[in-house]
N, C-alpha and C positions, 0 to 999 in steps of 0.2 A: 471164249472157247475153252477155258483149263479153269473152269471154276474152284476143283478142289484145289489148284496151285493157288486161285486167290484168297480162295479161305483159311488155308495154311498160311499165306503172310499177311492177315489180320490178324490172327491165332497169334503171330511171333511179334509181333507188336509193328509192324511194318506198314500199313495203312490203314483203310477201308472199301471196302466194294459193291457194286451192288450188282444182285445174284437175282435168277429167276427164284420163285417161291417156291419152287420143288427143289432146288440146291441148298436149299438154309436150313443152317442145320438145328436139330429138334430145339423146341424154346427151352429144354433147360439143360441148355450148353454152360459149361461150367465158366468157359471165358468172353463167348459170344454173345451178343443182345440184338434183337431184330428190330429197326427201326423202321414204319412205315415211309414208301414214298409216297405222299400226296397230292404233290403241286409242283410240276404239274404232273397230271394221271402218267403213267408208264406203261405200254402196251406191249405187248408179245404176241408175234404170229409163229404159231405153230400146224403143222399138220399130220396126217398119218399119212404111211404107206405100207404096201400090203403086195403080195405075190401075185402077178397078173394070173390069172387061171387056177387061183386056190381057193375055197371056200375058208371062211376066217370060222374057229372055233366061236363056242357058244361064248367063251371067256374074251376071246380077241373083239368080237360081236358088242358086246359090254361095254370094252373100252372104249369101241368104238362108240358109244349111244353116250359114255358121259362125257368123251370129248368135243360133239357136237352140241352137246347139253352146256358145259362149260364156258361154248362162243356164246350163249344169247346170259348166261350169269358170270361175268368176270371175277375171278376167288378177288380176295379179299386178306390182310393178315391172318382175320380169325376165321378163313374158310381152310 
């Protein structure tokens, strides 16, 4: 749940953690290095939610089409 608390104590030399891939921070973090997990696969359920009785902007719309787009191609390090 407090992922920047866990990245600040690998940052201070305090452990390791592993973080969804939108939380990791850019790959040329001065102290940090990204290592895939591969085995076994790692998964994450996420979903949206939205204002009953609102139309979503053209931009929210978007989001909405790559995160549906996203379930059927699972990112990857290099995505």
């Amino acid at each position: 749940r407090h992922v920047t608390t866990m990245i600040g104590l690998v940052e201070a030399g305090l452990g390791v953690a592993a973080v969804p891939l939108m939380a990791m921070p850019a790959e040329d973090h001065p102290i940090l290095t990204r290592v895939p997990l591969t085995d076994p696969q790692v998964m994450r359920s996420v979903g949206l939610i939205k204002r009953r009785g609102r139309t979503l902007t053209p931009a929210a719309l978007e989001l909405e089409r790559l995160v549906v787009e996203m379930k059927v191609q699972p990112a990857t390090l290099n995505n």
